[in-house]
Backbone as a chain_set.jsonl record, in Angstrom:
{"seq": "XXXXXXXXXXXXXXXXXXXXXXXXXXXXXXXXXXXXXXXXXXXXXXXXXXXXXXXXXXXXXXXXXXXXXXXXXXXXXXXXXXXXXXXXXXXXXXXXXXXXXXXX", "coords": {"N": [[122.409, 100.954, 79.279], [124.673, 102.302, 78.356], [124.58, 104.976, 79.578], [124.608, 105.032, 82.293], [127.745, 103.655, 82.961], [129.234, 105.758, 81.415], [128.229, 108.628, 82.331], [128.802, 108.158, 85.3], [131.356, 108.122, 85.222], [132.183, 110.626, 83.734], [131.427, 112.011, 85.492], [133.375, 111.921, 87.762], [135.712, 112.391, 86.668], [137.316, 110.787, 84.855], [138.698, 110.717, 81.737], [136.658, 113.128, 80.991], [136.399, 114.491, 78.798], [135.734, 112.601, 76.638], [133.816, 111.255, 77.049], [131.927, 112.622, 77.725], [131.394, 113.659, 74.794], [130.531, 111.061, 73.988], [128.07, 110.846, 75.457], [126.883, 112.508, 74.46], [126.949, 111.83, 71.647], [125.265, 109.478, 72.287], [122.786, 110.482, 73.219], [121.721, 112.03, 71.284], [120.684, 110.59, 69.371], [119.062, 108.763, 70.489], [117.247, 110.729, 71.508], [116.149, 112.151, 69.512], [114.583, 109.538, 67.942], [113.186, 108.519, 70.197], [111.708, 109.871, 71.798], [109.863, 111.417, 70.076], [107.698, 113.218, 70.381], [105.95, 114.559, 68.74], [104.93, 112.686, 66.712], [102.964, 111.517, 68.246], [99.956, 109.843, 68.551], [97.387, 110.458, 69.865], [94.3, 111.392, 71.171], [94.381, 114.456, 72.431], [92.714, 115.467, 74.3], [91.957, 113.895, 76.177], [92.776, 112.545, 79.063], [95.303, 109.886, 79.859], [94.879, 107.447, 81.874], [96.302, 106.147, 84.255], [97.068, 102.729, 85.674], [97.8, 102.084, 88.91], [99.287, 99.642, 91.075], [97.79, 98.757, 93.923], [98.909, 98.635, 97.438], [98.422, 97.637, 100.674], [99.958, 98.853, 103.409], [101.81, 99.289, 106.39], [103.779, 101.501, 106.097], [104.774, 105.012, 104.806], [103.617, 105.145, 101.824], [105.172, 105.523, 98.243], [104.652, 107.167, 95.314], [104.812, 107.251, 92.285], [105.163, 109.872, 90.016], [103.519, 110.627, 87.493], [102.227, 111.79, 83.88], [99.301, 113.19, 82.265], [98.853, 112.782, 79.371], [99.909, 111.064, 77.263], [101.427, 112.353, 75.131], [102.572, 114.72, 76.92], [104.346, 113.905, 78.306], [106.203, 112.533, 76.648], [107.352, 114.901, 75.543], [108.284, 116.647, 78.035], [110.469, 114.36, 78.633], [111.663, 114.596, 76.079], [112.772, 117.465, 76.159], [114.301, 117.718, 78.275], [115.913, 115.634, 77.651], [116.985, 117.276, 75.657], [118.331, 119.551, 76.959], [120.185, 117.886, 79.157], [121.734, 117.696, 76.65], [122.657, 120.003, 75.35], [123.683, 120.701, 78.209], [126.289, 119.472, 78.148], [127.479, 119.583, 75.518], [128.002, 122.781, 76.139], [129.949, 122.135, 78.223], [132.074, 120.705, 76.883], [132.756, 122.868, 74.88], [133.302, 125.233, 76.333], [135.484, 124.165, 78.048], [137.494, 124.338, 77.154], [138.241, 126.987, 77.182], [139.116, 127.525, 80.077], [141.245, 128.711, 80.983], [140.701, 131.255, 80.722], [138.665, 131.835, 82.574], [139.926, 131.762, 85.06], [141.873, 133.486, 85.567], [139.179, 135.545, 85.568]], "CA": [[123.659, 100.402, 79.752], [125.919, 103.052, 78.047], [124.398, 106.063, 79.843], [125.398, 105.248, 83.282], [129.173, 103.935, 83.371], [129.544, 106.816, 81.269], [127.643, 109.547, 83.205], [130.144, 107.855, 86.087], [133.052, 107.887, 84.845], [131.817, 112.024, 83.306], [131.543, 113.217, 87.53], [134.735, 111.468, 88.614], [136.866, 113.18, 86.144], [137.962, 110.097, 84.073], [138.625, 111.049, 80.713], [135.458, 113.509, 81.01], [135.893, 115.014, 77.773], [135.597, 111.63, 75.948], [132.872, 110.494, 78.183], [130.961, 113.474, 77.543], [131.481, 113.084, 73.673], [129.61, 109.619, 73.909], [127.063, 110.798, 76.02], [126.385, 113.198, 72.962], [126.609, 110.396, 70.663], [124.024, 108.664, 72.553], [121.639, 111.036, 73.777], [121.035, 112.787, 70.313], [119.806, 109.508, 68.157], [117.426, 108.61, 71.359], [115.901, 111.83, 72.157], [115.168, 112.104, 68.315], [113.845, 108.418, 68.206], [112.389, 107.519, 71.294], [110.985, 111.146, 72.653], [108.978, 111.923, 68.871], [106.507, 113.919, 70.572], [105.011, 115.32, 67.276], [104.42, 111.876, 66.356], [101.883, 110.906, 69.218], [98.572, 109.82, 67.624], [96.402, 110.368, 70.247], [93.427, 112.331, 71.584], [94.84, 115.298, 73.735], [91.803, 116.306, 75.148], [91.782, 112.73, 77.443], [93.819, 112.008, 79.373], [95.745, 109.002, 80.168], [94.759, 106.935, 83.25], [97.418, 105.017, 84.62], [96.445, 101.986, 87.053], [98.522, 101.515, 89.896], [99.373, 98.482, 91.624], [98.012, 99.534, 95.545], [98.674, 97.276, 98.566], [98.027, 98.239, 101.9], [101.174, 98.277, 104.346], [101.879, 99.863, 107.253], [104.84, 102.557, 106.002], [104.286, 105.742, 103.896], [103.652, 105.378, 100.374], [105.837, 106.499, 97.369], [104.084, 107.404, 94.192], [105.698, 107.786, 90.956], [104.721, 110.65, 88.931], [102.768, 110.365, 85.555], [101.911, 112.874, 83.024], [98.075, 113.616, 82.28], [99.014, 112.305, 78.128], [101.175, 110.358, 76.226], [102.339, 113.342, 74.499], [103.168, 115.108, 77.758], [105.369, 112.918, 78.829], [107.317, 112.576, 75.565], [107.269, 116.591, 75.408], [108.931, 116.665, 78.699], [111.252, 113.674, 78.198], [112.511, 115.386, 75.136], [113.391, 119.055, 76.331], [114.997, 117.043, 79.439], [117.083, 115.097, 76.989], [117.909, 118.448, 75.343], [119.178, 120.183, 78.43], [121.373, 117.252, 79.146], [123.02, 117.537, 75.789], [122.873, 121.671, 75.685], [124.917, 121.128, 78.72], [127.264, 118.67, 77.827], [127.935, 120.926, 74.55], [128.709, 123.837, 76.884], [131.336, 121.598, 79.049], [133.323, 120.352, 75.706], [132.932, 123.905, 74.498], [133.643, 125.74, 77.45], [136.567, 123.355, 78.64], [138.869, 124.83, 76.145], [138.402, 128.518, 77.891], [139.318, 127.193, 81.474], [142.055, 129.755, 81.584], [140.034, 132.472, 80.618], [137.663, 131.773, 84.293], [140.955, 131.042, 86.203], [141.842, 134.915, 85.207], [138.481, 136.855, 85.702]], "C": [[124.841, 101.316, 79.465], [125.909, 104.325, 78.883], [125.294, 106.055, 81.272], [126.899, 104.847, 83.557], [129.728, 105.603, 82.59], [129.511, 108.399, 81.868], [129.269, 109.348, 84.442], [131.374, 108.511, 85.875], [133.353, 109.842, 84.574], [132.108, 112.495, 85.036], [132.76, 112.87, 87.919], [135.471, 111.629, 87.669], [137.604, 112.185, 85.416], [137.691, 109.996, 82.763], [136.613, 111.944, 80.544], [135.425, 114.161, 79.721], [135.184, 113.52, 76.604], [134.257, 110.851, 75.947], [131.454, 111.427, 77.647], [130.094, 113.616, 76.195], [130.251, 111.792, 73.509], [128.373, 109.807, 74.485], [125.983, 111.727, 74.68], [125.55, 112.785, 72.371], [125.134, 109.835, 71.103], [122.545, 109.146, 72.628], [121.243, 111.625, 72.217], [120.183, 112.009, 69.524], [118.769, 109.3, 69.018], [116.574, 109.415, 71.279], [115.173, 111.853, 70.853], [114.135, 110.864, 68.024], [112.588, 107.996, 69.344], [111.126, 108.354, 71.841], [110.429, 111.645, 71.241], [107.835, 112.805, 69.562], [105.493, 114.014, 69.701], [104.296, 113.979, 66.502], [103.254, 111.055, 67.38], [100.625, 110.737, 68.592], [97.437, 110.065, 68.627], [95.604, 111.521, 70.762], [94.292, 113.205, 73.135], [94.441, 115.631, 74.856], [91.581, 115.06, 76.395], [92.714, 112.56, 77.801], [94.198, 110.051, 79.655], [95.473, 108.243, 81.304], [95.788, 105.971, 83.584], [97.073, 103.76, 85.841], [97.555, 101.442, 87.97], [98.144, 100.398, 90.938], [99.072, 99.241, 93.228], [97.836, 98.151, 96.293], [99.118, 97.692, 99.583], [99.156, 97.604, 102.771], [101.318, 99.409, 104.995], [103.221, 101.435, 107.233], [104.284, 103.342, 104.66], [104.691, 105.064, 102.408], [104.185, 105.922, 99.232], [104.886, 106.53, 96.204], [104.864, 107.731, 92.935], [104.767, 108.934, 90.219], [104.14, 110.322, 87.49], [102.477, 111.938, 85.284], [100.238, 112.416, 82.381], [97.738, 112.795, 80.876], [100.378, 112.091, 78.222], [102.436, 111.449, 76.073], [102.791, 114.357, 75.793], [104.49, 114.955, 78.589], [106.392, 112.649, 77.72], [107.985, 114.315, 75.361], [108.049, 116.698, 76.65], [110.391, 116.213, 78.659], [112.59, 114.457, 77.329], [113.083, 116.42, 75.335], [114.021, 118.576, 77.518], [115.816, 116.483, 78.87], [118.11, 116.31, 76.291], [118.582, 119.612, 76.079], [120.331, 119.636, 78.142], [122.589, 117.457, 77.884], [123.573, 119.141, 75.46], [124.477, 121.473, 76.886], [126.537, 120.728, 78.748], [128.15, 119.477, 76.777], [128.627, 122.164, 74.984], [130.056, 123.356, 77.565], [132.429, 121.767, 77.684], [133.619, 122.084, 74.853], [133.813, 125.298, 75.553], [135.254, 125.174, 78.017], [137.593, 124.053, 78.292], [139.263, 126.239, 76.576], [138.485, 128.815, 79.456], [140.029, 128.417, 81.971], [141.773, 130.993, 81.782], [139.134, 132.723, 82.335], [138.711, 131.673, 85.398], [141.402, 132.636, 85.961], [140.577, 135.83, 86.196], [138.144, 136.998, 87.512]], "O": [[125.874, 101.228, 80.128], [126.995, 104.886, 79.032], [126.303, 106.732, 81.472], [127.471, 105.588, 84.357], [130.465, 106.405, 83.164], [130.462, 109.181, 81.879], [130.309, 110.004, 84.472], [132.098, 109.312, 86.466], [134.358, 110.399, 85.017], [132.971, 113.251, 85.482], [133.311, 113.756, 88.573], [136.278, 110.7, 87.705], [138.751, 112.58, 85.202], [136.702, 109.368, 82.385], [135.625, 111.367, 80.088], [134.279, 114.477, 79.403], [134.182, 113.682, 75.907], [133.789, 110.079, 75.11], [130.343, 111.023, 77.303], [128.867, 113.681, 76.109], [129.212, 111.892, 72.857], [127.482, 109.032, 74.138], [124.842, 111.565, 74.247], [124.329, 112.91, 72.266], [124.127, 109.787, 70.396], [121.508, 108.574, 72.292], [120.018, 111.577, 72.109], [119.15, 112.451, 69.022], [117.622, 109.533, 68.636], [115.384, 109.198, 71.052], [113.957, 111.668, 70.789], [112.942, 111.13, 67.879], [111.518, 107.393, 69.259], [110.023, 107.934, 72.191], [110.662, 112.852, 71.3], [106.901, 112.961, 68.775], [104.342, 113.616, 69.877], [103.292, 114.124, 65.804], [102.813, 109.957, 67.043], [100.229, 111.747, 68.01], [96.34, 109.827, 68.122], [96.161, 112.618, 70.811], [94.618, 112.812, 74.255], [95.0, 115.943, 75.907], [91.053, 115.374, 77.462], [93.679, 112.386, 77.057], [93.336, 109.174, 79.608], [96.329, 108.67, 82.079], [95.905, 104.943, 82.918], [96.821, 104.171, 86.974], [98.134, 100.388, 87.703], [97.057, 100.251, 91.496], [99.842, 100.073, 93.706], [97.165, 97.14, 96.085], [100.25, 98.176, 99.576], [99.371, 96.402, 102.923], [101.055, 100.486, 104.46], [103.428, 102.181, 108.19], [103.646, 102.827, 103.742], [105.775, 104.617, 102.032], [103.683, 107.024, 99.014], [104.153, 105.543, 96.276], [105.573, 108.738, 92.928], [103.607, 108.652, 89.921], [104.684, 109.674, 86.595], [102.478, 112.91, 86.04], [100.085, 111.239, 82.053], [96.682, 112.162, 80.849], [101.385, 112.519, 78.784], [103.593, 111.524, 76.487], [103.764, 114.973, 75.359], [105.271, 115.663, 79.224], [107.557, 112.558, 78.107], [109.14, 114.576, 75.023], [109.126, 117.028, 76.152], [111.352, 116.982, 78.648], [113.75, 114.755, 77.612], [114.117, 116.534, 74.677], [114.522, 119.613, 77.953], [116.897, 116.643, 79.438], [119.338, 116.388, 76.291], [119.316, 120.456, 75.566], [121.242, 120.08, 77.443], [123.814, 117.414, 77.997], [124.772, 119.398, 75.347], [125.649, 121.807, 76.711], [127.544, 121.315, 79.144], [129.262, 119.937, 77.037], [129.624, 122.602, 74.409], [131.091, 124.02, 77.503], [133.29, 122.63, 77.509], [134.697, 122.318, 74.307], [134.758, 126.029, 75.258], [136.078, 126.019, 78.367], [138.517, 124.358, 79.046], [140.403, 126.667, 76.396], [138.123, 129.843, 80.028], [139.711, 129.064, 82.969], [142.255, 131.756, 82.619], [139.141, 133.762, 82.995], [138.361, 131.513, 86.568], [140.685, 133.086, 86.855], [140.819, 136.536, 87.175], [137.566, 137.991, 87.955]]}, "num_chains": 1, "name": "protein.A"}
């Protein structure tokens, strides 16, 4: 619930440094919590089977993506959460040297 008015509010230029700040905040306690990779207990060498719901209708089919393991999917997750906040870090860092790019 906090990610997207914030995200929002981050593209449409309302208070985006503040915005960005929080997204920080948020994203750093999850990715450590939620995306543990290293803590996955399970066998690597199997994979995961996922069972999808199929029901036969006359328009193409979407598929959601899965990952092969558990830990694949948290391992992803996680270096996808650390992008987002890498780049966020660069904005609030970067922001402050606007004039310097308005120059070169």
């Amino acid at each position: 619930m906090l990610q997207t008015p914030t995200s929002l509010m981050f593209m449409l230029g309302i208070y985006p440094k503040v915005n960005a700040l929080i997204m920080i905040l948020f994203l750093v306690p999850v990715t450590l919590t939620v995306h543990d990779f290293w803590s996955v207990e399970e066998d690597l060498d199997k994979p995961v089977l996922h069972q999808r719901y199929q029901k036969k209708i006359a328009v193409n089919q979407r598929q959601i993506p899965t990952f092969p393991t558990q830990f694949d999917s948290e391992f992803v997750h996680f270096f996808k959460n650390v992008g987002m906040i890498g780049g966020l870090v660069m904005y609030l860092v970067l922001e402050h040297e606007s004039d310097f790019f308005e120059y070169a």
